[in-house]
N, C-alpha and C positions, 0 to 999 in steps of 0.2 A: 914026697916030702910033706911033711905037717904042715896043715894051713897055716897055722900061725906066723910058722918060723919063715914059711913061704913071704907070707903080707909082711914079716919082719923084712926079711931080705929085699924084699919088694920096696919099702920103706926106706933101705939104708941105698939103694940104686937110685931112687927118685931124687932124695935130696941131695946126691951125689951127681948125680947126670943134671939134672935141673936150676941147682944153686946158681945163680947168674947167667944162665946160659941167654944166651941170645939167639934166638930160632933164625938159621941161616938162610938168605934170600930163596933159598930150592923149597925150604916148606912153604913160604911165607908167599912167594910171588905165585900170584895169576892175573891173568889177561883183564879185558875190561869186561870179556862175554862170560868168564865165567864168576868173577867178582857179581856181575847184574843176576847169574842167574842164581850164585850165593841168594844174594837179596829176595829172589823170589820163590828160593823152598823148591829151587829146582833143581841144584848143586848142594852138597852140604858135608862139615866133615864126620867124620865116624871115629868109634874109641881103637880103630886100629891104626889110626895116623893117617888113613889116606880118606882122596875124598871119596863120594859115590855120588850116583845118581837117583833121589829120591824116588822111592818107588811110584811108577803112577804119571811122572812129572817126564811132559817133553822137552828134554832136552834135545839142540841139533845136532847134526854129524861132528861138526866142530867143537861144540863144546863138549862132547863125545868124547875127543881126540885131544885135544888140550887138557880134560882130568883123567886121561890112561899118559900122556905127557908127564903134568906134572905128579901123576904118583910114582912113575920112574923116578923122576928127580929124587924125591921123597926117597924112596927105598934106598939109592945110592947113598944118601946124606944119612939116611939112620944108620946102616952100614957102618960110613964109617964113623960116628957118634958113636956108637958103638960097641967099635974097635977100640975107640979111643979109653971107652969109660968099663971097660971089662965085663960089659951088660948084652944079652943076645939084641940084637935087632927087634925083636917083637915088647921088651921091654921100652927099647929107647920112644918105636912108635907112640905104644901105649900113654907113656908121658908126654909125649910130645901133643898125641889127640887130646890128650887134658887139659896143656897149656889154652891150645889152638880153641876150643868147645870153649874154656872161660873166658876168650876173647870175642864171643861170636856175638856177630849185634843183633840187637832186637830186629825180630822178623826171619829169619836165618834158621836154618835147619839143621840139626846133628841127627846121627844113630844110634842110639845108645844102647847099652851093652846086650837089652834083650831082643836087637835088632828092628826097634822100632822107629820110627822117623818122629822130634820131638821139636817143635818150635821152639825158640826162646823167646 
């Protein structure tokens, strides 16, 4: 497919999947260990929707185990977002990690798309 009509199509999914959506408790909820390690550039999200663990950065078994957790959650919920919005899964993520990255607070780590680790 043509880039353009691509990023068009891409374009008419986003404000269609996004327009008011309210990001459902499965994206949105983590623990307190992995919230703290959000804050210190130890946890952080990425432009695929899920989180990861910043390279480099010790993270513990548990907090480990609680972001392979909730990116289950995550994958079930893009699913079915969707299902619902006639968009693949990799789309819905994708928007989704957009939402979530313009909410990240100062000090907080993302991935960005050339797979680099970027403070805000």
């Amino acid at each position: 497919m043509e880039h353009s009509m691509r990023n068009k199509l891409y374009g008419i999914a986003a404000a269609g999947l996004m327009a008011g959506v309210v990001l459902p408790p499965a994206v949105l909820a983590a623990s307190a260990a992995v919230e703290q390690a959000k804050d210190a550039c130890v946890v952080g999200e990425q432009v695929d929707g899920y989180l990861g663990i910043v390279d480099g950065a010790d993270a513990s078994a548990a907090v480990r185990r609680e972001v392979r957790d909730i990116n289950q959650q995550r994958k079930a919920v893009y699913g079915d977002l969707a299902r619902r919005n006639g968009v693949s899964v990799e789309v819905t993520a994708a928007l989704t990690a957009e939402k979530l990255i313009k909410q990240a607070s100062s000090g907080q780590c993302y991935r960005d798309a050339s797979g680099n680790w970027v403070e805000v």
